[in-house]
C-alpha positions in Angstrom: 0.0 0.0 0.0 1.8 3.5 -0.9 0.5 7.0 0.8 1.3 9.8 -0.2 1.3 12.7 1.9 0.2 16.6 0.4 0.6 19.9 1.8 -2.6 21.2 0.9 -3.4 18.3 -1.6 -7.1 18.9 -0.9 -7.3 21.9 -3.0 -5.5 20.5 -5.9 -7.6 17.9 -6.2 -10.6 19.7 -8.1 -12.1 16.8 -10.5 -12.2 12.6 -11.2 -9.1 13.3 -13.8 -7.3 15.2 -11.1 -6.4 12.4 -9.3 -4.1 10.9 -12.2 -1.6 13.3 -11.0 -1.6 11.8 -7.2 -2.6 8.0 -7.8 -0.2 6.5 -10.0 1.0 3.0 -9.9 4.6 4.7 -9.0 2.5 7.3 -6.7 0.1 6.2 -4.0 -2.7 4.2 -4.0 -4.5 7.3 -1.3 -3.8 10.4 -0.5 -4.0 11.9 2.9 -3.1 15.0 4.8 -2.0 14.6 8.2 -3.5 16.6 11.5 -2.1 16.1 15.2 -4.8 16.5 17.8 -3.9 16.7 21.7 -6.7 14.4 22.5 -7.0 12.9 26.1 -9.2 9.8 26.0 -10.8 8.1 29.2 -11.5 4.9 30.3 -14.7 4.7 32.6 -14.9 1.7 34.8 -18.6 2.3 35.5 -20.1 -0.3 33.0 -24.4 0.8 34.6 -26.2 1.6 31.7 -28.8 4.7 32.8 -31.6 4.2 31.6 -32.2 7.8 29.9 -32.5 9.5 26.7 -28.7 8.6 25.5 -29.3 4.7 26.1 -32.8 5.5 24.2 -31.0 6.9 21.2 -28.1 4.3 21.5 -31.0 1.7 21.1 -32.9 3.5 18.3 -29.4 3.9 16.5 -28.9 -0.2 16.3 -32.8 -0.5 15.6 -32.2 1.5 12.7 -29.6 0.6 11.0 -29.8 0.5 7.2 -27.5 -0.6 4.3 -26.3 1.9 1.4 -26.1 -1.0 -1.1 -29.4 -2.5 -0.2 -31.7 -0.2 0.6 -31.3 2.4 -1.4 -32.3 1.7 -5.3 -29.0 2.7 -7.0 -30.6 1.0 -10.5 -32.9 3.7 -11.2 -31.7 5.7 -13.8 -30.0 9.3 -13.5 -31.8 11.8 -15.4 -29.6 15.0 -15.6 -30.6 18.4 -15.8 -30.8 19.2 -19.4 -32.4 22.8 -19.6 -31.8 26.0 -17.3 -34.0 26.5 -14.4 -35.4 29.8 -13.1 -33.2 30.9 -10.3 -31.9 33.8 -8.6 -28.8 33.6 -10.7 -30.6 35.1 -13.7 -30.2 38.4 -11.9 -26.3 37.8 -12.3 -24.8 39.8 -15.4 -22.0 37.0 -15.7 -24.4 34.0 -15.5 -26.6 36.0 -18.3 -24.2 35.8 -21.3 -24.0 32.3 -20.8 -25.4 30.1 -23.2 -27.9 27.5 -22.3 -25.4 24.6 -22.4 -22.8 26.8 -20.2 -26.0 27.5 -17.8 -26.8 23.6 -17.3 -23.1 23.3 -17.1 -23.4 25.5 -14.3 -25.9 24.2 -12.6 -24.5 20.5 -12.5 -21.5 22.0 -11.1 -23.5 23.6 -8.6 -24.7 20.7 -7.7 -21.5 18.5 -7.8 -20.3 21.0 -5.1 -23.1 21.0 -3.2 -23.1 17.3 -2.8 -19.0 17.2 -2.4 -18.9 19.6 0.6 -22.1 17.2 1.8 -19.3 14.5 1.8 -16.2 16.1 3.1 -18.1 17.6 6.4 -19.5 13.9 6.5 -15.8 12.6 6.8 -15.1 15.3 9.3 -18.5 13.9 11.5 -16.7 10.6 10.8 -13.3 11.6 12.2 -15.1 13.5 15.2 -17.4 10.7 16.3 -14.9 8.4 16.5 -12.6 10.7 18.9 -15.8 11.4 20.7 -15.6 7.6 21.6 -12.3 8.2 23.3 -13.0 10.8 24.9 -16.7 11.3 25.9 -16.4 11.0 29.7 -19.8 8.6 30.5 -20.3 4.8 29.2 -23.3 5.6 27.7 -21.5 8.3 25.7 -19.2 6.3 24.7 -21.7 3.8 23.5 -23.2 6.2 21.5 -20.4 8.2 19.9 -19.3 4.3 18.2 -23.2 3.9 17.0 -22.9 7.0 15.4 -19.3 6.6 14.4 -20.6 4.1 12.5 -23.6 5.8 11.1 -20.8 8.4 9.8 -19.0 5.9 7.7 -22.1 4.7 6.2 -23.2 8.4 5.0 -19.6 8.8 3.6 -20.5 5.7 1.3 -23.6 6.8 0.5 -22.4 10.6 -0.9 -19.7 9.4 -2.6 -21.6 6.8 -4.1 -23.8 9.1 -5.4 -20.6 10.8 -6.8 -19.0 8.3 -8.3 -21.6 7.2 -10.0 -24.5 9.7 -11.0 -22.3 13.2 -10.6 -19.6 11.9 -11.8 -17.8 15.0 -10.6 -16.2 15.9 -7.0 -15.3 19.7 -5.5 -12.8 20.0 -2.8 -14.0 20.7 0.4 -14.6 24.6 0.8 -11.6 27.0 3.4 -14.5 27.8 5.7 -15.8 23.9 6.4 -12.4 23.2 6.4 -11.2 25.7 9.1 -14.3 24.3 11.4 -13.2 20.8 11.1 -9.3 21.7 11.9 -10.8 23.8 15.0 -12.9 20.8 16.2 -10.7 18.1 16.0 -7.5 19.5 16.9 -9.0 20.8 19.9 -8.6 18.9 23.3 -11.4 19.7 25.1 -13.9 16.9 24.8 -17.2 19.2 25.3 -15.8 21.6 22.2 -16.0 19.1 19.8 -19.4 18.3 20.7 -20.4 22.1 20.2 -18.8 22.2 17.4 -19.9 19.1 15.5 -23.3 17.7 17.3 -24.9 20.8 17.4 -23.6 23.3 14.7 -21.8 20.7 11.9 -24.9 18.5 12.5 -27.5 20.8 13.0 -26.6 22.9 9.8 -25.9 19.3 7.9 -29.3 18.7 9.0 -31.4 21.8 7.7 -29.8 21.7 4.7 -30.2 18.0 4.1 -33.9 18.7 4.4 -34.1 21.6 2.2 -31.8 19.3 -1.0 -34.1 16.9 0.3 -37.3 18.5 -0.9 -36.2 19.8 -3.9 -34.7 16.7 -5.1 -35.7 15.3 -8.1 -33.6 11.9 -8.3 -35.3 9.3 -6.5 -32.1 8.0 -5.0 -30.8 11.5 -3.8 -34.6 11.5 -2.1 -34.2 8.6 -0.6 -30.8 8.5 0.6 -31.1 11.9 2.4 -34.4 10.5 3.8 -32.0 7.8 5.7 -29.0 10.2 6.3 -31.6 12.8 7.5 -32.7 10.4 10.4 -29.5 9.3 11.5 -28.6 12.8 12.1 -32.0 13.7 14.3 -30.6 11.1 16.3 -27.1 13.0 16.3 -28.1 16.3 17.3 -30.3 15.3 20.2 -27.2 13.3 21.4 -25.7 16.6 21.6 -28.5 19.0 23.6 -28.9 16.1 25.9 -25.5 15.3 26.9 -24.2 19.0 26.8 -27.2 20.4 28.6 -25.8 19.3 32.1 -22.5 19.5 32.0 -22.3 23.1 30.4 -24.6 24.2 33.2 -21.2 23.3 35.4 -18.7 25.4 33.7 -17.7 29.1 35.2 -18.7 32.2 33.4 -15.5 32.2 31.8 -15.5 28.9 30.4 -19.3 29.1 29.1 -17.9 32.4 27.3 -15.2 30.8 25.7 -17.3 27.8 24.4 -19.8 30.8 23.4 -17.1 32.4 21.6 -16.5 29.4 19.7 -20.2 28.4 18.8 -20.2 32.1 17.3 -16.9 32.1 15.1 -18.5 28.2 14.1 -21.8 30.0 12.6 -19.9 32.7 11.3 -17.9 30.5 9.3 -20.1 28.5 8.8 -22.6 31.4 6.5 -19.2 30.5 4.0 -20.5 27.3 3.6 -23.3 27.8 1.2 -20.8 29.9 -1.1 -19.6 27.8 -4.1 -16.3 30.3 -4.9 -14.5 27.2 -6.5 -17.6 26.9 -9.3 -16.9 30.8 -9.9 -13.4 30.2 -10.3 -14.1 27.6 -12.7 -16.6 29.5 -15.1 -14.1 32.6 -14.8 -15.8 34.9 -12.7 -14.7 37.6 -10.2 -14.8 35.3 -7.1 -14.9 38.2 -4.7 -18.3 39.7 -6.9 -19.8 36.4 -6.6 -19.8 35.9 -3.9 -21.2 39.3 -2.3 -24.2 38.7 -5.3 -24.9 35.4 -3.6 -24.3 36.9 -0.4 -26.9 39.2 -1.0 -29.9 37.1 -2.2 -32.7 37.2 -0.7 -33.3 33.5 -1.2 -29.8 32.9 0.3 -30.4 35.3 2.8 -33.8 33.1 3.9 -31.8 29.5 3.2 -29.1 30.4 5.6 -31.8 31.3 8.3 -33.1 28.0 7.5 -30.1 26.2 8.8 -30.0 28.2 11.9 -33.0 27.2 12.4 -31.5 24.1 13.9 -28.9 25.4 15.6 -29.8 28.8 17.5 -32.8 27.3 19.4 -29.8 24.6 20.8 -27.3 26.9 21.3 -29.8 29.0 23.4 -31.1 25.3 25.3 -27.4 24.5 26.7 -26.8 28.4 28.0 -24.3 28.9 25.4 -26.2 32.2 24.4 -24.4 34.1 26.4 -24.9 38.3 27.0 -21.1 38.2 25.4 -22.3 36.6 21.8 -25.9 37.9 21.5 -25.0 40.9 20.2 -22.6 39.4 17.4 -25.6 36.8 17.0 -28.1 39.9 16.6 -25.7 41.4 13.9 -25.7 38.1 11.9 -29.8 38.2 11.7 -29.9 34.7 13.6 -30.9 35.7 17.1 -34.8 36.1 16.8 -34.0 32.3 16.1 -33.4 31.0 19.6 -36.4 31.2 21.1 -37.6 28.2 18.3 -38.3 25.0 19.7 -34.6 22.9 20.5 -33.7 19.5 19.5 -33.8 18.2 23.5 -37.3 17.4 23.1 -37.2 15.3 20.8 -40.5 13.4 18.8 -39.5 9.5 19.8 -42.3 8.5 17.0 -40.7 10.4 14.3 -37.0 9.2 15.0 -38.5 5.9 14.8 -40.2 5.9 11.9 -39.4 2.4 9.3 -37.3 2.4 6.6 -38.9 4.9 3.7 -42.4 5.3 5.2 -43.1 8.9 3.9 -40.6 8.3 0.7 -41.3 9.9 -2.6 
């Protein structure tokens, strides 16, 4: 087996025909890019499983299981987008003088991103979750974190399945996701990463799964997100539920500094949804772009969307402190708290069978 390690290989790394330059017979057969974390992982000698809403989800998470070869239909034909759509992109002087073949170009690159940054922050859950198993500080936390460990893996088979074979086309993953991911799992505090990852990664993933979700017009892509989307309901109630308690513990200080955090996480985070590497490609002034998409009001409404899921949390665990409302306020997200959180969770619709409401 030959790795090869890149200094920033993730960025070169753009498209399927990239990757000639990298795996090579006389190359590598992967690629990888190396992190160091100061993780401190605990044993816990207290084997009682409590029965509460942890061991519930734990149980829920091996009751659900599902297969991404078998049951999701991967025979059903891909029918690509094949004429322009209305969208607010028409408004863009750049994205007008395109022809209609460079406009469905456009839009399938769009879309490849999309679905690419859907998988790198899916590897990142992947990576987290299984640290989280380490160093989660209760049995039944530990318990969980593997479940879901697990249920990570699987959703990193299922978008790059959908890749490989339908898209045909991968992005790399986008500065700002990356810069969260670095944060959270180079970081050794235990509760950060699940701040960072059960309630703002997931959350986010979440809304945002649900939005593609009801647009979609594959079948598979439908379905598949109708799994993935259940598996993470499960993840971010993990989170409010185990963080709830213990944040409740920490000094004024510390719940600032984990405030902080959860604040520069969301601000990054508004990056996410800005595709500057498909600008790039079609030859556009990235910087331009980006404030145009910035200022749309149907990006504008999509991004409060996603912190739809998160702000309501935030405010549950007493991480909306008086020294990030303000910044929250300024970032049009606030009025969002006082939605209903993810800690009271709907135990019927977590449990739901396998593609009960599917399309």
């Amino acid at each position: 087996m030959k790795i090869k390690e890149l200094e920033d290989g993730y960025r070169k790394i753009k498209f399927e025909k990239d990757l000639d330059n990298f795996m090579t017979d006389k190359a590598a057969d992967d690629i990888i890019e190396i992190f160091n974390t100061p993780l401190t992982g605990t044993y816990n000698w207290d084997y009682t499983v409590q029965d509460n809403r942890i061991k519930k989800l734990y149980e829920l998470g091996k009751e659900l299981n599902w297969n991404v070869s078998l049951d999701v239909d991967w025979s059903i034909p891909y029918e690509p987008i094949t004429e322009p759509i209305p969208m607010f992109w028409d408004e863009y002087p750049p994205y007008q003088k395109l022809s209609d073949k460079r406009k469905v170009e456009f839009l399938h690159h769009r879309q490849a991103w999309s679905v690419s940054q859907y998988l790198h922050g899916e590897q990142g859950a992947l990576l987290v979750a299984s640290q989280l198993t380490s160093c989660a500080p209760t049995f039944n936390a530990k318990l969980y974190a593997a479940s879901q460990t697990f249920d990570e893996a699987r959703h990193v088979e299922a978008f790059n399945r959908y890749i490989q074979t339908r898209l045909k086309m991968m992005y790399p993953i986008g500065n700002a996701l990356k810069s969260i991911l670095d944060k959270i799992l180079t970081d050794p505090r235990w509760d950060l990463k699940f701040i960072g990852m059960q309630l703002i990664i997931e959350g986010l993933a979440l809304a945002a799964f649900q939005s593609t979700r009801e647009l979609a017009k594959d079948p598979v892509l439908y379905d598949m997100l109708g799994l993935i989307i259940r598996d993470e309901a499960r993840h971010v109630t993990f989170g409010v539920n185990y963080l709830e308690e213990f944040v409740s513990t920490l000094s004024e200080e510390e719940k600032n500094d984990r405030a902080q955090f959860a604040y520069e996480a969301c601000l990054l985070s508004r990056e996410r949804l800005l595709s500057t590497d498909v600008f790039e490609y079609f030859g556009w002034d990235v910087e331009e772009a980006r404030q145009f998409q910035l200022g749309s009001d149907l990006i504008q409404h999509f991004q409060k969307l996603l912190f739809q899921r998160v702000m309501p949390n935030l405010a549950r665990i007493g991480l909306l402190t008086d020294s990030v409302k303000g910044k929250f306020e300024e970032l049009g997200i606030l009025e969002l708290a006082s939605l209903p959180s993810d800690a009271d969770v709907d135990w019927a619709d977590l449990s739901k069978p396998l593609f009960e409401d599917s399309a």
